[in-house]
BALOBA-1460 file (C-alpha; in Angstrom, 3 decimals):
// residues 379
<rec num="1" residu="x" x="111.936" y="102.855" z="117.531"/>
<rec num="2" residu="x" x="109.756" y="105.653" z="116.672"/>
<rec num="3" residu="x" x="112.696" y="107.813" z="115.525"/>
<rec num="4" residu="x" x="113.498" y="104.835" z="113.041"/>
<rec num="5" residu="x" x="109.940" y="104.410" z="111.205"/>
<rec num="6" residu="x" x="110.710" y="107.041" z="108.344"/>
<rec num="7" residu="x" x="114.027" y="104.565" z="107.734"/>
<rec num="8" residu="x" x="111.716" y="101.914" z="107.009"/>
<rec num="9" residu="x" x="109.357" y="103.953" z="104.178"/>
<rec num="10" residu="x" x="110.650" y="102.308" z="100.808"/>
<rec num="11" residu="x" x="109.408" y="101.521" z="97.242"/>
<rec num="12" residu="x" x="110.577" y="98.646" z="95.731"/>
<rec num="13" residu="x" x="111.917" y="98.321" z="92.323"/>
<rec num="14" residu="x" x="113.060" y="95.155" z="90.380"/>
<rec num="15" residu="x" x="116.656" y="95.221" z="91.365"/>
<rec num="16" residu="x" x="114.685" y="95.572" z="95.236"/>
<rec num="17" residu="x" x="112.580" y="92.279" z="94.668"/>
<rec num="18" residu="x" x="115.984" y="90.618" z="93.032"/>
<rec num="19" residu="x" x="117.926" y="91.328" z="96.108"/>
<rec num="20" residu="x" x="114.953" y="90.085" z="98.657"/>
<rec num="21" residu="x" x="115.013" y="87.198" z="97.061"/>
<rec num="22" residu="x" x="118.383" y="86.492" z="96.864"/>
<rec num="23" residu="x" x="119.240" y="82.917" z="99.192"/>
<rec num="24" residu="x" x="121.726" y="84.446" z="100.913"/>
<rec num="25" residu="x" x="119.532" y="86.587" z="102.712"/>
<rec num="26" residu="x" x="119.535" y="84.163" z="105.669"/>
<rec num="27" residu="x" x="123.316" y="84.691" z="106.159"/>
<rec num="28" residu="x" x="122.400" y="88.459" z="106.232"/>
<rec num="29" residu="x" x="120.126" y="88.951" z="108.228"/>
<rec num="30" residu="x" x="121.244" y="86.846" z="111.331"/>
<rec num="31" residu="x" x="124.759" y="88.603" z="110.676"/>
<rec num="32" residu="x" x="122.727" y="91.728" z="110.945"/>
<rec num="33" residu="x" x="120.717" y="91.000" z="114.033"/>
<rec num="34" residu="x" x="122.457" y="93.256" z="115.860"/>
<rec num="35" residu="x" x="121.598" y="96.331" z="114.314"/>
<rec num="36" residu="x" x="117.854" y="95.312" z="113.915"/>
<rec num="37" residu="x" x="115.225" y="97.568" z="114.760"/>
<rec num="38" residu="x" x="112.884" y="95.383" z="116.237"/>
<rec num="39" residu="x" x="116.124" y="93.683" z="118.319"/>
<rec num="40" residu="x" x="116.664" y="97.960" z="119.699"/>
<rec num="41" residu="x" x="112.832" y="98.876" z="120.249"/>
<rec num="42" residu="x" x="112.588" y="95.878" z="122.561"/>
<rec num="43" residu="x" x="115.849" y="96.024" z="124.557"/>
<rec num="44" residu="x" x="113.768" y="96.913" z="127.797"/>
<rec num="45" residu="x" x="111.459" y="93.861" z="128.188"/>
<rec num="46" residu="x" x="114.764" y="91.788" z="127.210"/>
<rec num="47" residu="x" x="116.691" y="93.402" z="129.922"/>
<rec num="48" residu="x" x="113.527" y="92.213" z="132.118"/>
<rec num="49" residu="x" x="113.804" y="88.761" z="130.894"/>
<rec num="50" residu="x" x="117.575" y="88.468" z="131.313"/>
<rec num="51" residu="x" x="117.191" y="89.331" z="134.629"/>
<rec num="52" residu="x" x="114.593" y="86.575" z="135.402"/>
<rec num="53" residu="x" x="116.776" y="83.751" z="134.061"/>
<rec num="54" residu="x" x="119.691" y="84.779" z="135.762"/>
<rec num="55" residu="x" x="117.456" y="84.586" z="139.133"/>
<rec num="56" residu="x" x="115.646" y="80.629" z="137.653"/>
<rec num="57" residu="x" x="119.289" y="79.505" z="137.047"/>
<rec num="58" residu="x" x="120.438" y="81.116" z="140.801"/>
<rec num="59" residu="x" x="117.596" y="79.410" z="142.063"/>
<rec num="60" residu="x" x="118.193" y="76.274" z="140.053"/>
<rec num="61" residu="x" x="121.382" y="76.083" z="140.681"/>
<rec num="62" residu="x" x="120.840" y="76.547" z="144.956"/>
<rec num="63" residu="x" x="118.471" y="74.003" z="144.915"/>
<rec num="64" residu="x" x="120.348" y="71.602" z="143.229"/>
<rec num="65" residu="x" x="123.415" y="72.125" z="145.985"/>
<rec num="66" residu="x" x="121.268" y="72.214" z="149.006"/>
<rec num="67" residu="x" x="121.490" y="75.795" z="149.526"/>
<rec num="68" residu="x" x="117.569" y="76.200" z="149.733"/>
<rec num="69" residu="x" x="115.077" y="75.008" z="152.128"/>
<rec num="70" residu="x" x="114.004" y="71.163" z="150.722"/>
<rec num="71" residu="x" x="110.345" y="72.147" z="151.244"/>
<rec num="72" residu="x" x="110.390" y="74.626" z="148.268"/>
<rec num="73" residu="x" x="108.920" y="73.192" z="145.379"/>
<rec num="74" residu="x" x="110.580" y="72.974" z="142.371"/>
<rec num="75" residu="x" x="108.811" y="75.342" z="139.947"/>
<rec num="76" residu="x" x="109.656" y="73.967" z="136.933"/>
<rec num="77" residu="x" x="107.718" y="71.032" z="137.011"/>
<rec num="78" residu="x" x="104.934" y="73.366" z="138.445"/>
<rec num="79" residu="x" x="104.650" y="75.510" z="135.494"/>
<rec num="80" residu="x" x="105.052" y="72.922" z="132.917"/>
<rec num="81" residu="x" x="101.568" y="72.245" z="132.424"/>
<rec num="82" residu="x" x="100.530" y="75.578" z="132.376"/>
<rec num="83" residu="x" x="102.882" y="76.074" z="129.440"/>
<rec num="84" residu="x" x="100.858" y="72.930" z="128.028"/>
<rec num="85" residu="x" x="97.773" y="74.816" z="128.540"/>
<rec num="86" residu="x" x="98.559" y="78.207" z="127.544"/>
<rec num="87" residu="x" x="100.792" y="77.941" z="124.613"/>
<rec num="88" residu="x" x="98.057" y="77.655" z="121.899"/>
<rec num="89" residu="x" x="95.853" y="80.570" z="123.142"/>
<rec num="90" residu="x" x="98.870" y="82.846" z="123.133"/>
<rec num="91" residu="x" x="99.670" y="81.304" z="119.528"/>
<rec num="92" residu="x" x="96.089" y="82.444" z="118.543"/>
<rec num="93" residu="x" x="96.635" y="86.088" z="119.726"/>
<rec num="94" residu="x" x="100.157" y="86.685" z="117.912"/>
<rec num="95" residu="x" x="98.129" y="85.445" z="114.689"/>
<rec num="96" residu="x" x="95.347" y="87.165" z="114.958"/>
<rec num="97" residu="x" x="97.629" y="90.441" z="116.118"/>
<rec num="98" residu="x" x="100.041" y="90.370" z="112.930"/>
<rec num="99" residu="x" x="96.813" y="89.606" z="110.484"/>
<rec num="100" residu="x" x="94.774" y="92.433" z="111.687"/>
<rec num="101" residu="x" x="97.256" y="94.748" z="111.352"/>
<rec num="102" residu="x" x="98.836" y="93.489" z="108.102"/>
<rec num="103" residu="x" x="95.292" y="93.860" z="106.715"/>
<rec num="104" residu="x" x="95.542" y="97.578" z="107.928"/>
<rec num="105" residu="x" x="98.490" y="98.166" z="106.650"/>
<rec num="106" residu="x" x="97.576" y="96.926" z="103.189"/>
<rec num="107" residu="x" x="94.215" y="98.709" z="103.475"/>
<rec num="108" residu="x" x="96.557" y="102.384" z="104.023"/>
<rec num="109" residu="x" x="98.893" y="100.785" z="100.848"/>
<rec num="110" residu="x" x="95.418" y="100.316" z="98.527"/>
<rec num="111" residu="x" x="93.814" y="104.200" z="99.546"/>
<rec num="112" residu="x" x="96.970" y="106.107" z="98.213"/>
<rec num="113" residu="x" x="97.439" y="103.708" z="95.444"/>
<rec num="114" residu="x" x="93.493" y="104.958" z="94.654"/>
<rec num="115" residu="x" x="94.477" y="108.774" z="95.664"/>
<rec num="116" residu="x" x="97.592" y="108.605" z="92.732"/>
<rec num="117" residu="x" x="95.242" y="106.872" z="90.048"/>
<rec num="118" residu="x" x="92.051" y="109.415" z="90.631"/>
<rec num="119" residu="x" x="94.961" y="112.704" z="90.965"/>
<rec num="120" residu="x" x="96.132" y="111.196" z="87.422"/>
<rec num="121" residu="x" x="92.956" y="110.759" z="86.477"/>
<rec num="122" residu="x" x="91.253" y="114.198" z="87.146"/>
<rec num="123" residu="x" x="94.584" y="115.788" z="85.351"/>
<rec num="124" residu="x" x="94.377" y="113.282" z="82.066"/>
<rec num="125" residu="x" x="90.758" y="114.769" z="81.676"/>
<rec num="126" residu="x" x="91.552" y="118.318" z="82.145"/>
<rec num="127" residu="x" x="94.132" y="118.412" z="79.883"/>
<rec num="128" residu="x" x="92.334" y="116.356" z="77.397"/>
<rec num="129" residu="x" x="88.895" y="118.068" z="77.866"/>
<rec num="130" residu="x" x="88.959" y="121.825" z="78.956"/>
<rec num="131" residu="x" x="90.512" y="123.875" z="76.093"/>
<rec num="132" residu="x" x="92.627" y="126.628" z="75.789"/>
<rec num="133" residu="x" x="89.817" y="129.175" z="76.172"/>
<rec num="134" residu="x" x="89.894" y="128.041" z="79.828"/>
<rec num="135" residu="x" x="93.935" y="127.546" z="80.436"/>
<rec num="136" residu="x" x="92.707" y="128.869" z="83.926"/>
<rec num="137" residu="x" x="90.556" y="126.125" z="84.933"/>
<rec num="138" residu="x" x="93.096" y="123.686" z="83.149"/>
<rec num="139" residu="x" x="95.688" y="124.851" z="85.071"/>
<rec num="140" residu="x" x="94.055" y="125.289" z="88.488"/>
<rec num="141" residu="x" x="92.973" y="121.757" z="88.005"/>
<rec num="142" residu="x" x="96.810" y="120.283" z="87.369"/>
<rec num="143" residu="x" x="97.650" y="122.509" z="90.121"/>
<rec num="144" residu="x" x="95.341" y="121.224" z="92.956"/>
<rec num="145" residu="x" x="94.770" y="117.842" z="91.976"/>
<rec num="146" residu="x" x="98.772" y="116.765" z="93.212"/>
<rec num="147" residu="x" x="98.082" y="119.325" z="95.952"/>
<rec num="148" residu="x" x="95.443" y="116.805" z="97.667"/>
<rec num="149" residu="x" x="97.846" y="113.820" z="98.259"/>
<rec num="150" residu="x" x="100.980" y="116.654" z="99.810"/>
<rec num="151" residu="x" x="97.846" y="117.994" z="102.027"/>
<rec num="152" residu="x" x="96.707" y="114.131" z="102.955"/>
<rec num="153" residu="x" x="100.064" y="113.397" z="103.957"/>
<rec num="154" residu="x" x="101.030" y="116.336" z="106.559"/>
<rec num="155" residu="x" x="97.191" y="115.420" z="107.552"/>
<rec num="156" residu="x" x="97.989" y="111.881" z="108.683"/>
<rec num="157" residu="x" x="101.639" y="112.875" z="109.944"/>
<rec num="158" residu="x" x="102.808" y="115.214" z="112.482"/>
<rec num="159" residu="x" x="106.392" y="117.208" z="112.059"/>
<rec num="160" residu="x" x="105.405" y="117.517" z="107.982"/>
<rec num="161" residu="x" x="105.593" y="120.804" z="106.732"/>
<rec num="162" residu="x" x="102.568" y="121.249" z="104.083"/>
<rec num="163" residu="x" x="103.687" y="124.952" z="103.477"/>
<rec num="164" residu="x" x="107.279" y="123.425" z="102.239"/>
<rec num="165" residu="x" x="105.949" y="120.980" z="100.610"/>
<rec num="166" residu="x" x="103.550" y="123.052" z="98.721"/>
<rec num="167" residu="x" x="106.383" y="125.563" z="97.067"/>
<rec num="168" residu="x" x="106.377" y="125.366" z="93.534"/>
<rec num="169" residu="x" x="102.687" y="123.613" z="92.955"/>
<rec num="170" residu="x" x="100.605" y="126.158" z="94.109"/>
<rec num="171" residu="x" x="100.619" y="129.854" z="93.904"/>
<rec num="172" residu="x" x="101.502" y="132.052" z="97.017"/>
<rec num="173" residu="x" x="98.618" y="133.271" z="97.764"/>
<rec num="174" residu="x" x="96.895" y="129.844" z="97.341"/>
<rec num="175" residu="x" x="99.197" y="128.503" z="99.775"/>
<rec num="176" residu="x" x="97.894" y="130.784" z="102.420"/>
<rec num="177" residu="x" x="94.429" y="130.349" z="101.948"/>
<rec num="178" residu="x" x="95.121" y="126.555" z="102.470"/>
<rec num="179" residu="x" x="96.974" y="126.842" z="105.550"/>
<rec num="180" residu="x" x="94.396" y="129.180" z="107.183"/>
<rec num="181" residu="x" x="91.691" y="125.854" z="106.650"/>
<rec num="182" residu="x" x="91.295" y="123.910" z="109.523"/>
<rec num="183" residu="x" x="90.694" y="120.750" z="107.590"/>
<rec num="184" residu="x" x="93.042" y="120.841" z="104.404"/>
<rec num="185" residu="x" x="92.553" y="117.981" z="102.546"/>
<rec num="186" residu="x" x="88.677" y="118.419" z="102.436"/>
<rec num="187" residu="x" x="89.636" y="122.401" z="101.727"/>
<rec num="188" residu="x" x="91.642" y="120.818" z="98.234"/>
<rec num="189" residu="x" x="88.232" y="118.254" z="97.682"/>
<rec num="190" residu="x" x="86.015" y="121.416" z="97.443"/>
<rec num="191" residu="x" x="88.628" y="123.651" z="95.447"/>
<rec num="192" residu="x" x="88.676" y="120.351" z="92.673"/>
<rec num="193" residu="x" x="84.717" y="120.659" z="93.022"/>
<rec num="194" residu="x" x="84.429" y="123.636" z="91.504"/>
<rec num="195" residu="x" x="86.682" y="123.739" z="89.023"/>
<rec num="196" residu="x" x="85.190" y="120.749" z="87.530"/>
<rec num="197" residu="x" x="81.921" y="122.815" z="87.707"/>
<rec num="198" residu="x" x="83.228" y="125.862" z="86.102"/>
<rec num="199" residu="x" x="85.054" y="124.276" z="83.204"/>
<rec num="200" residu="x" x="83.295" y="123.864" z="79.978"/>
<rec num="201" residu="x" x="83.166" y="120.320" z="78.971"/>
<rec num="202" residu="x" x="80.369" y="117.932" z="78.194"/>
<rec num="203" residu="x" x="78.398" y="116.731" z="81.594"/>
<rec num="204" residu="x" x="79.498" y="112.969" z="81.294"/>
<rec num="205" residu="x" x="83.044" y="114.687" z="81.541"/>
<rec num="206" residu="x" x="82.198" y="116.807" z="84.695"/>
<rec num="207" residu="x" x="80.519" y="113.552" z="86.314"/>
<rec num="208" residu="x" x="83.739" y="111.881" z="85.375"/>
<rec num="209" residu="x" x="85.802" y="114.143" z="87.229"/>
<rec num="210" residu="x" x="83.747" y="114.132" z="90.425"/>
<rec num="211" residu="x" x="83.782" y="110.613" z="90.581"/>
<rec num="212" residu="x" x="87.524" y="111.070" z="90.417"/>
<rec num="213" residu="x" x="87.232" y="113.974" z="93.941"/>
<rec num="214" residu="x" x="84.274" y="111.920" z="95.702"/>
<rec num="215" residu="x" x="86.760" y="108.821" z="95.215"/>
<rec num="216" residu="x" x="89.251" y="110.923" z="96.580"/>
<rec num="217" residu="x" x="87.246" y="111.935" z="99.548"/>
<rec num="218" residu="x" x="86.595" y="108.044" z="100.332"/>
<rec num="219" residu="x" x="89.957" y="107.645" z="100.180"/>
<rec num="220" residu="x" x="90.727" y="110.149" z="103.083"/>
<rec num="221" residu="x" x="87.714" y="108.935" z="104.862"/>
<rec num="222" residu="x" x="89.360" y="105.537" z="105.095"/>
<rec num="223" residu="x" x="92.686" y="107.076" z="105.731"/>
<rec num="224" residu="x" x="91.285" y="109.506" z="108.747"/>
<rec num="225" residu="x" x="89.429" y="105.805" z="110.117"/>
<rec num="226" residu="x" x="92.541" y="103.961" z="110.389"/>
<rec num="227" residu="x" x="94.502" y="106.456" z="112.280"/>
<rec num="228" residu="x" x="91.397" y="107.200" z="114.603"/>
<rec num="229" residu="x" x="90.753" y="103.611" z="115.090"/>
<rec num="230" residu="x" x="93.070" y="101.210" z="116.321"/>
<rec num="231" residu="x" x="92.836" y="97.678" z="117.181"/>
<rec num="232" residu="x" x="91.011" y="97.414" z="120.255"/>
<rec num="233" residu="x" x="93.126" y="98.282" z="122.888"/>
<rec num="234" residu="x" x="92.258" y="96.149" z="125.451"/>
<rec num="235" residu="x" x="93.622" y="93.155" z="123.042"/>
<rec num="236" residu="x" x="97.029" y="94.900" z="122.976"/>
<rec num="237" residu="x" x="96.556" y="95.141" z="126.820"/>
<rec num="238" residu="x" x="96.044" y="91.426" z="126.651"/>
<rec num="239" residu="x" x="98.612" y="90.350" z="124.320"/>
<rec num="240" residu="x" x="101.077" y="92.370" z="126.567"/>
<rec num="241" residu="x" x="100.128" y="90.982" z="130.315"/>
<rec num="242" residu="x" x="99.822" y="87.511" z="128.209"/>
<rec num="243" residu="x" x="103.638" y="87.534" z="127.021"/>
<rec num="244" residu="x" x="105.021" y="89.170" z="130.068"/>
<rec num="245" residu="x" x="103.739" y="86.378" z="131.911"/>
<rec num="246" residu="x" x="104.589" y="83.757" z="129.664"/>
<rec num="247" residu="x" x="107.901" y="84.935" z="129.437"/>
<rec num="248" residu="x" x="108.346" y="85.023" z="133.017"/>
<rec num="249" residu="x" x="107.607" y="81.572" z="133.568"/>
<rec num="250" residu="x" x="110.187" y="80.404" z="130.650"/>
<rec num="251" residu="x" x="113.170" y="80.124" z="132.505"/>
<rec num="252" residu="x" x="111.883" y="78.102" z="135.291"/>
<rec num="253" residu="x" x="110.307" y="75.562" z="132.498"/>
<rec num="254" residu="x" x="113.090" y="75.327" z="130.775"/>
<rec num="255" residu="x" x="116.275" y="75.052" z="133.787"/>
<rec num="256" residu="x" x="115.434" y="70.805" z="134.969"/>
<rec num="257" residu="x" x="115.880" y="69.846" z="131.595"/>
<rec num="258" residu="x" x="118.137" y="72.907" z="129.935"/>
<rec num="259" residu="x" x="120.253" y="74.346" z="132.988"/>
<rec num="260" residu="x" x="122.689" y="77.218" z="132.478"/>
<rec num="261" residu="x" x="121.406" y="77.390" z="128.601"/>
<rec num="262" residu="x" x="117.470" y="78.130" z="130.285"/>
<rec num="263" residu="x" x="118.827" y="82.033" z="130.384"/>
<rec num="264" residu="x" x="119.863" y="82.467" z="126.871"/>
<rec num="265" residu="x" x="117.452" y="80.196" z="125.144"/>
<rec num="266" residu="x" x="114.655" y="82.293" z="127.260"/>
<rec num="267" residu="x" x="116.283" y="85.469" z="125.732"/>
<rec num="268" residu="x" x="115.963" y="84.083" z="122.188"/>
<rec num="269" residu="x" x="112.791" y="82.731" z="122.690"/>
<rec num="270" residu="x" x="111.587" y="86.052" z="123.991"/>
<rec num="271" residu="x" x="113.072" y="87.926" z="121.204"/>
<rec num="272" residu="x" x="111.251" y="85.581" z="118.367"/>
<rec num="273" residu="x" x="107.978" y="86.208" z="120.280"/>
<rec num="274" residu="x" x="107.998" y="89.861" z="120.798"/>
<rec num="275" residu="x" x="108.884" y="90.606" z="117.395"/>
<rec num="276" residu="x" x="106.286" y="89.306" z="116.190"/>
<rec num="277" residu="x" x="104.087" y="91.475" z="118.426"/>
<rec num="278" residu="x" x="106.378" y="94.252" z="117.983"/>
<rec num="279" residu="x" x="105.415" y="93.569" z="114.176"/>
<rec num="280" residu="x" x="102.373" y="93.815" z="114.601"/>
<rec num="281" residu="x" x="101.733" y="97.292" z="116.827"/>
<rec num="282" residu="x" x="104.343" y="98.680" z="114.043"/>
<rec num="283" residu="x" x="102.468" y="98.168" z="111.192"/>
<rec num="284" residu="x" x="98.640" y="98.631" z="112.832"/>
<rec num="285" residu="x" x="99.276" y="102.821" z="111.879"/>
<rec num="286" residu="x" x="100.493" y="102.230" z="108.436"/>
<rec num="287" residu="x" x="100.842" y="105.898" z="107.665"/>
<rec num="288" residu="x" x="104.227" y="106.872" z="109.292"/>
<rec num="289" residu="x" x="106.097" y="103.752" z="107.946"/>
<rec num="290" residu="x" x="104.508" y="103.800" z="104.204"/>
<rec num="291" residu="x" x="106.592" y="105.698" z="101.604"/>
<rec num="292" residu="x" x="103.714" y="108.743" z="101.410"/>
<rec num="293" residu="x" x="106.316" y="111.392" z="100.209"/>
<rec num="294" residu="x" x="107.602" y="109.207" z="96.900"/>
<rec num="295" residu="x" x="103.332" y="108.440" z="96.156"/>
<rec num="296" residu="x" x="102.776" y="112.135" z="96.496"/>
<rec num="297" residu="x" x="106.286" y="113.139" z="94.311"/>
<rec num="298" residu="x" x="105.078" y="110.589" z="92.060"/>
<rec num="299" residu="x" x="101.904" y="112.374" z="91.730"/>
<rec num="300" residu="x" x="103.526" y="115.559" z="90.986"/>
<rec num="301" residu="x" x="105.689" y="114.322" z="88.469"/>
<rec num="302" residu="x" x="103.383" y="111.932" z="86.595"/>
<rec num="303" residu="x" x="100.961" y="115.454" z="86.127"/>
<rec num="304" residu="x" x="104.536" y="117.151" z="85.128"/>
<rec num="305" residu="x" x="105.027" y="114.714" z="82.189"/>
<rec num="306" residu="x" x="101.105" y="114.972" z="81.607"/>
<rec num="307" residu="x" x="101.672" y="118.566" z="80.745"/>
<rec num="308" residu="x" x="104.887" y="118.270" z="79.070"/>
<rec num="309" residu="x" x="103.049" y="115.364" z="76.336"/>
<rec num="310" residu="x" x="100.021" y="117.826" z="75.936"/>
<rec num="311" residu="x" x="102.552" y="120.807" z="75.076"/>
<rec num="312" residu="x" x="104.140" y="118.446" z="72.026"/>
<rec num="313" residu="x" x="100.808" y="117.171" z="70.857"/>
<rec num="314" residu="x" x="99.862" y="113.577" z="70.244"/>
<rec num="315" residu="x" x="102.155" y="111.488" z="68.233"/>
<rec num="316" residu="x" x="105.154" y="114.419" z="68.247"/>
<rec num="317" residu="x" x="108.447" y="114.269" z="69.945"/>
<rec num="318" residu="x" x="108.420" y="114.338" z="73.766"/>
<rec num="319" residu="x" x="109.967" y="117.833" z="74.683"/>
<rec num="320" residu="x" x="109.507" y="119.292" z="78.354"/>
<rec num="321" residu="x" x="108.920" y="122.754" z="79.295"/>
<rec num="322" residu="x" x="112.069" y="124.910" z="79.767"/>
<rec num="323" residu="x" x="110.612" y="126.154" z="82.590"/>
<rec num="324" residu="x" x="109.809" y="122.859" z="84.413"/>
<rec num="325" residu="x" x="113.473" y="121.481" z="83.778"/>
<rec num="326" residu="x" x="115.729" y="120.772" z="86.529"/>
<rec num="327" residu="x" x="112.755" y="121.104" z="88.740"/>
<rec num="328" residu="x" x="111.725" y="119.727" z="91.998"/>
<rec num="329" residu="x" x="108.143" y="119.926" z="91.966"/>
<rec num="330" residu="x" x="105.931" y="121.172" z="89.267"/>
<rec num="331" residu="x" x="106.170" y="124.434" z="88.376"/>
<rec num="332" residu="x" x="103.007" y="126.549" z="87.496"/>
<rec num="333" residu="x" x="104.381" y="126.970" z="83.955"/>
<rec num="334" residu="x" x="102.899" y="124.313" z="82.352"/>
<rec num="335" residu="x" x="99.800" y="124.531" z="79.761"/>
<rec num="336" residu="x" x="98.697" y="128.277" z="80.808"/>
<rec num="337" residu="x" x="99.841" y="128.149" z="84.468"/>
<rec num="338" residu="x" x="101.346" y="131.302" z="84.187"/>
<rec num="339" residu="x" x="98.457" y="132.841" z="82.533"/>
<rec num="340" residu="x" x="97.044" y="135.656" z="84.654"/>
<rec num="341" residu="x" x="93.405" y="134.279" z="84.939"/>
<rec num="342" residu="x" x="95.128" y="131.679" z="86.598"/>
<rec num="343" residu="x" x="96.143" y="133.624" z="89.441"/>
<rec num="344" residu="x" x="92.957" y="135.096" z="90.009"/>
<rec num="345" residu="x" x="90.642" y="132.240" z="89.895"/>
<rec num="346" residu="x" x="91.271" y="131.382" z="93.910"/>
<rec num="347" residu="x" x="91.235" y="135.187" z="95.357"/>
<rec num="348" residu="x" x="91.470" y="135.479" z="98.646"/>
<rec num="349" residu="x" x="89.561" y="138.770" z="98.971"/>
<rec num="350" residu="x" x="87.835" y="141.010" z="99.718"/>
<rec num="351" residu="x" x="84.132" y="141.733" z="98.094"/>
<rec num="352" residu="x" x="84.278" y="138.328" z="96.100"/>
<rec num="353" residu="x" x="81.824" y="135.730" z="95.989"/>
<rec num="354" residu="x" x="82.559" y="133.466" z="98.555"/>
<rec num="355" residu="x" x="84.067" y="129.371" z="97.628"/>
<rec num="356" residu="x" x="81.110" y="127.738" z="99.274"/>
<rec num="357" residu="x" x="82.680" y="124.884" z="101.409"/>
<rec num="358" residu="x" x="80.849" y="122.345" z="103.710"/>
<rec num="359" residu="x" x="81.578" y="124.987" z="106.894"/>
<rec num="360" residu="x" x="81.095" y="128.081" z="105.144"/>
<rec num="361" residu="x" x="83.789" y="131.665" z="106.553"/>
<rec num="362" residu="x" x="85.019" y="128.942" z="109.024"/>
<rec num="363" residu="x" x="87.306" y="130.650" z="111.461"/>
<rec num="364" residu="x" x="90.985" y="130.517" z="110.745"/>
<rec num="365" residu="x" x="93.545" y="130.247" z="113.315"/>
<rec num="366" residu="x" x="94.646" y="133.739" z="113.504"/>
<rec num="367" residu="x" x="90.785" y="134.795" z="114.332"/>
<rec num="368" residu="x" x="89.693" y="136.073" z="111.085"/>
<rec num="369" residu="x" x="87.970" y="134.186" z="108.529"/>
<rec num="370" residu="x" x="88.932" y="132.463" z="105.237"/>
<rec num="371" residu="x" x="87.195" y="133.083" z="101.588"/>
<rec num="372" residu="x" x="88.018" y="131.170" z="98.666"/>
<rec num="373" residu="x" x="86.534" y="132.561" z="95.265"/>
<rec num="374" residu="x" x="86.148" y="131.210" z="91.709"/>
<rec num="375" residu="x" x="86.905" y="134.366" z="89.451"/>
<rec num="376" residu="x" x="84.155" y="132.658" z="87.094"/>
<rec num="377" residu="x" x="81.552" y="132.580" z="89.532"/>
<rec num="378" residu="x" x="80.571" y="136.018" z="90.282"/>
<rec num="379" residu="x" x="84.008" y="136.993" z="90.487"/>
């Protein structure tokens, strides 16, 4: 099941939505109830309930031909009225299960949805805002901006490669600097910081822009809660022992009044209830099932085509870079990337004024010490 969850990160288009709502669907997906994933991640407490029908129906079935002692009750009608009793509490908890973690899961959906509009946003005003005296900042700021939401999502992921994912949108050396921070995202927050404060634009312009990073820092605040908080897990405990039980008592329930059928309407019965669970544990960490890697491409491209419009001008013909077509990931070609103050503005040096971070020289991983410098700040 776990080796399945990236299978199940999609964005939906309109042909998507036509095709989900197509009436058919019904056919299709009890056809394809074999090859479901929820069907496959639950195949051992299936196997457990299989086995306890086939031992209520042995047992039925001896009792009804005088095989067992007459003294042994009959434990269908024993259990009946606990099913009477129990069936709306355990009702409650599969509720309350799928709607706290469907409100999670939306949650995740609504923080990257705010990490792509403030990444566009801090890029519109750069490129609207900081002129071509300062191609530098401009393009330090188009630069690190998509950077935040590749660095978020090897954050909230393990087996991501942030170094790989980084190739093309940030220099070399900037690269290496970010890997050598223990926390990266936050590293990315304080690079945007001061390149809003070192560009030359009007102060209602800088404000904007760090309202644009401090919303971006809530946003990974909320992200870094959700995967360090789960549901209680004593209620998933309870949920659990609460089904398992249930479900052992089924068969016996249902054999007076279903016989042989008690074992495979207990399977199906079993199935319809765990999935729902099973629904509801999947979803609680929204992060490895969410389509992060098409938000953060999306990202990347939308400040691509950002670039690309401020190149032609207002109101002229669309024409992209040379350099940035047929390209991946963008390129740092794009409104002065290539310019050589560009490269020097994060300088991972020696003798240069230090990028003041919340943990100032905090020690990298190989022992030594990382430095971040502005090249207009003492430089």
């Amino acid at each position: 099941m776990e080796a399945s969850r990236p299978d199940v990160r999609s964005v939906f288009d309109t042909d998507s939505w036509e095709a989900l709502r197509r009436t058919d669907r019904y056919f299709h997906h009890i056809l394809e109830t074999h090859k479901s994933r929820i069907l496959l991640g639950m195949s051992k407490p299936l196997a457990y309930v299989a086995a306890i029908s086939a031992v209520a129906c042995a047992c039925g079935a001896a009792m009804q031909a005088g095989l067992l002692p007459a003294f042994l009750p009959a434990l269908g009608s024993q259990l009946k009225e606990f099913f009477n009793l129990t069936s709306f509490a355990m009702s409650l908890l599969l509720v309350f299960r799928t709607n706290s973690s469907y409100a999670r899961w939306e949650e995740g959906r609504r923080l990257w949805g705010q990490v792509l509009n403030r990444t566009r946003d801090i890029c519109r005003l750069g490129l609207a805002w900081v002129g071509d005296e300062e191609r530098h900042v401009r393009a330090l700021l188009l630069r690190w901006a998509p950077a935040f939401s590749k660095a978020l999502m090897c954050h909230l992921r393990k087996g991501e490669d942030l170094r790989q994912e980084l190739q093309g949108l940030l220099l070399p050396h900037e690269i290496d600097g970010l890997m050598r921070a223990q926390h990266r995202p936050n590293y990315v927050l304080q690079v945007l910081t001061h390149a809003a404060r070192a560009a030359r634009v009007p102060d209602r312009v800088v404000l904007r822009m760090h309202d644009s990073v401090a919303q971006l820092e809530d946003a990974l605040g909320g992200c870094e809660r959700l995967l360090q908080t789960p549901v209680p897990t004593f209620y998933t405990r309870l949920t659990s022992r609460f089904l398992m039980t249930w479900m052992t008592a089924l068969p016996f329930v249902l054999w007076p009044t279903c016989g042989l059928l008690a074992a495979p309407l207990s399977l199906l019965i079993s199935f319809l209830l765990l999935g729902i669970d099973k629904i509801g544990v999947s979803i609680e960490e929204p992060f490895s099932i969410l389509a992060l890697s098409d938000i953060a491409n999306n990202a990347a491209g939308d400040v691509r085509e950002l670039c690309d419009m401020h190149e032609g001008g207002p109101g002229q013909q669309h024409v992209p870079c040379p350099e940035l077509v047929g390209t991946s990931a963008l390129d740092p070609c794009c409104c002065g990337m290539h310019n050589e103050g560009s490269s020097s503005i994060l300088a991972f040096s020696q003798g240069a004024a230090p990028l003041t971070a919340p943990a100032t020289d905090s020690q990298a991983p190989d022992g030594g010490t990382r430095t971040a410098v502005l090249a207009g700040d003492g430089a």
